[in-house]
C-alpha positions as CSV (number, residue, x, y, z in Angstrom):
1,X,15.1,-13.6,-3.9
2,X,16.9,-11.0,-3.2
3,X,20.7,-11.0,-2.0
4,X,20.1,-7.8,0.6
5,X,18.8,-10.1,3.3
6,X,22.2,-11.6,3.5
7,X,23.9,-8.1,2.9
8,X,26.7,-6.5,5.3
9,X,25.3,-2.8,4.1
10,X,21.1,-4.0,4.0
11,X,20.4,-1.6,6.9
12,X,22.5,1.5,5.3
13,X,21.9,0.8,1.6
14,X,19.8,3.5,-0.2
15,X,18.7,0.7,-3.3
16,X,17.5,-1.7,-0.4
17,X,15.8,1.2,1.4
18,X,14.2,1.8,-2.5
19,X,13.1,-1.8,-2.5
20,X,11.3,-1.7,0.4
21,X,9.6,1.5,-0.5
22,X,8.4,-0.3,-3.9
23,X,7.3,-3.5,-1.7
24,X,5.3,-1.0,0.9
25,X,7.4,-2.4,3.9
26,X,8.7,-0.5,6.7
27,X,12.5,0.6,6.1
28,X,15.1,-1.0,8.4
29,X,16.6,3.1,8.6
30,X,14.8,6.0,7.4
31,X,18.2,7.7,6.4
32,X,19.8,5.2,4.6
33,X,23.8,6.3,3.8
34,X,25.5,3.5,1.5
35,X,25.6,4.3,-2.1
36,X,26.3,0.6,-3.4
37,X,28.5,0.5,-6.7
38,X,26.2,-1.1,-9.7
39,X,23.5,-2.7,-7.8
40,X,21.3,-5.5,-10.6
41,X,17.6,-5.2,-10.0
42,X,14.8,-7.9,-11.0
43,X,11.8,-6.4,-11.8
44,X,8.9,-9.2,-12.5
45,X,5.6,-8.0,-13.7
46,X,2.4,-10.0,-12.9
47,X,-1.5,-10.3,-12.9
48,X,-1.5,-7.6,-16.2
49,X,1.0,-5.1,-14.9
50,X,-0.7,-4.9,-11.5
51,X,1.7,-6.3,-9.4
52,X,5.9,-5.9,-9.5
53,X,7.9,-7.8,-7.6
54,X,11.9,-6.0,-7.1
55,X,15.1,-7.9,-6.2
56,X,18.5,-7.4,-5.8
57,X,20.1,-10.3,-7.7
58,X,23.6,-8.6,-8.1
59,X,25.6,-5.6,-6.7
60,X,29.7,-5.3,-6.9
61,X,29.5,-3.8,-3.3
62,X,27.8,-7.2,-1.5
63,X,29.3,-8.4,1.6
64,X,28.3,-11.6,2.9
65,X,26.8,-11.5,6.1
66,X,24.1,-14.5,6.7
67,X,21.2,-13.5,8.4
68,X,21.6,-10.1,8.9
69,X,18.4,-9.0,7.7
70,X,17.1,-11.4,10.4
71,X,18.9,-10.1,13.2
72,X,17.7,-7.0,12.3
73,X,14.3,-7.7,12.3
74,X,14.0,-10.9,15.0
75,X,10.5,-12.7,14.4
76,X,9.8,-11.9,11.5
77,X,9.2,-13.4,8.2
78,X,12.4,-12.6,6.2
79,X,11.1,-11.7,2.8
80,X,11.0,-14.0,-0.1
């Protein structure tokens, strides 16, 4: 899972604004500004190399903030 969804920065952060482009979901900001310092990214390759799954499972700039993903996006399914 990745940490993002639980991230201070997730609606400012240029790597989650990456992520999102790579999972072909609408970006919380369209200008994202935060440059996080040494963000860890999961890449898992399935089905033959035809589907990628990217997470955030480290970054020295995370700031706990639970549930801000959801807040940001109320009703939705928080991504997995």
């Amino acid at each position: 899972m990745c940490i993002c969804i639980n991230c201070h920065y997730v609606d400012q952060c240029i790597t989650y604004h990456a992520v999102e482009g790579q999972h072909q979901q609408p970006h919380l900001t369209e200008e994202p500004s935060f440059e996080p310092v040494g963000p860890t990214i999961n890449v898992n390759i399935r089905n033959h190399g035809t589907e990628m799954e990217w997470d955030v499972v480290g970054c020295l700039s995370f700031k706990q903030e639970t549930g801000k993903w959801a807040r940001l996006r109320p009703g939705e399914l928080v991504p997995t």
